[in-house]
C-alpha positions in Angstrom: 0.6 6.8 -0.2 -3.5 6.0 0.3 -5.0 3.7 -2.4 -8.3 3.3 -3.4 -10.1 0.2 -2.3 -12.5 -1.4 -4.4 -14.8 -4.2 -3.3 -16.0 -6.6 -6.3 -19.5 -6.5 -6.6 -19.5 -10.7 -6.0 -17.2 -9.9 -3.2 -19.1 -7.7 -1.5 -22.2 -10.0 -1.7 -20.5 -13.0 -0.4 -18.9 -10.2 3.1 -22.7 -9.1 3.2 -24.3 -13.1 3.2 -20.6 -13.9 5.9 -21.5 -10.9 8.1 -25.6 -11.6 8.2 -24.7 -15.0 9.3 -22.3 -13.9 12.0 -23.2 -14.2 15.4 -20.7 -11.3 16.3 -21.5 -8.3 13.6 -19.9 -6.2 15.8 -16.0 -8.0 16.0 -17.0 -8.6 12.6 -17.7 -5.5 11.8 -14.6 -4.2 13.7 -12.0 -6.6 12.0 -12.8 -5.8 8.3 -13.0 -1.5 9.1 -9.4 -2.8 10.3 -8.6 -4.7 7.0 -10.2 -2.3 4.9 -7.8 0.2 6.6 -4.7 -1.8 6.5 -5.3 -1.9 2.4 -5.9 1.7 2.0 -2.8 2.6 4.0 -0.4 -0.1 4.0 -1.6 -3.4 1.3 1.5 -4.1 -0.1 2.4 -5.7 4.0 -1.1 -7.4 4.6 -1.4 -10.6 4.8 0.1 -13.5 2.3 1.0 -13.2 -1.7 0.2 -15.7 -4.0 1.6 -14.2 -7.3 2.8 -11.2 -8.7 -0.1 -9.5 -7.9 -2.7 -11.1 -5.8 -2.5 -11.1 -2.3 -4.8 -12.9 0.8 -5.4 -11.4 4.3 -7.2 -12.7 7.3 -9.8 -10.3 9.4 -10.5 -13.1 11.9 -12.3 -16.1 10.0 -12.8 -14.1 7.0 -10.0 -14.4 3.8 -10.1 -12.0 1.7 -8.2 -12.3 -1.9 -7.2 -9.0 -3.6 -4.9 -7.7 -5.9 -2.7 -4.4 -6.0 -2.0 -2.4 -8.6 0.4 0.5 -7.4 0.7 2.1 -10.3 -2.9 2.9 -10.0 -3.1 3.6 -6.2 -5.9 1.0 -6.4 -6.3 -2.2 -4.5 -9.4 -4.8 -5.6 -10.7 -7.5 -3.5 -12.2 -9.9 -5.7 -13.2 -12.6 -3.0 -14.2 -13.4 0.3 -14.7 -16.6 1.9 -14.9 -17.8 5.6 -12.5 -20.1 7.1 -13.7 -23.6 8.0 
């Protein structure tokens, strides 16, 4: 079963400000095609939960919080931050 992934709009801003700052876009770039992938396919087995529905994954030193809704076929990352 796919499911949809939806980026936040805050979340999206905050990959955009991570990845402009990077000083390798394209590993970068490379590791969250790779996450974005995992959640479509698979997000139910990426990375960590933290409660009945939210979740956290790593693409290198970027964390990404989302939430799955199965019923739905939808999966929502509402945050991203970079690792110190």
């Amino acid at each position: 079963m796919r499911f949809t992934v939806i980026w936040l709009p805050a979340a999206e801003q905050k990959l955009t400000e991570i990845w402009l700052a990077s000083a390798n876009k394209p590993i970068l770039t490379r590791l969250i095609d790779e996450l974005d992938a995992d959640l479509r396919n698979r997000p139910l087995t990426v990375g960590e939960s933290r409660d009945d529905v939210s979740r956290i994954a790593f693409a290198g030193s970027v964390v990404a919080e989302f939430e799955v809704h199965e019923a739905d076929c939808r999966v929502i990352v509402s945050a991203v931050w970079r690792r110190a």
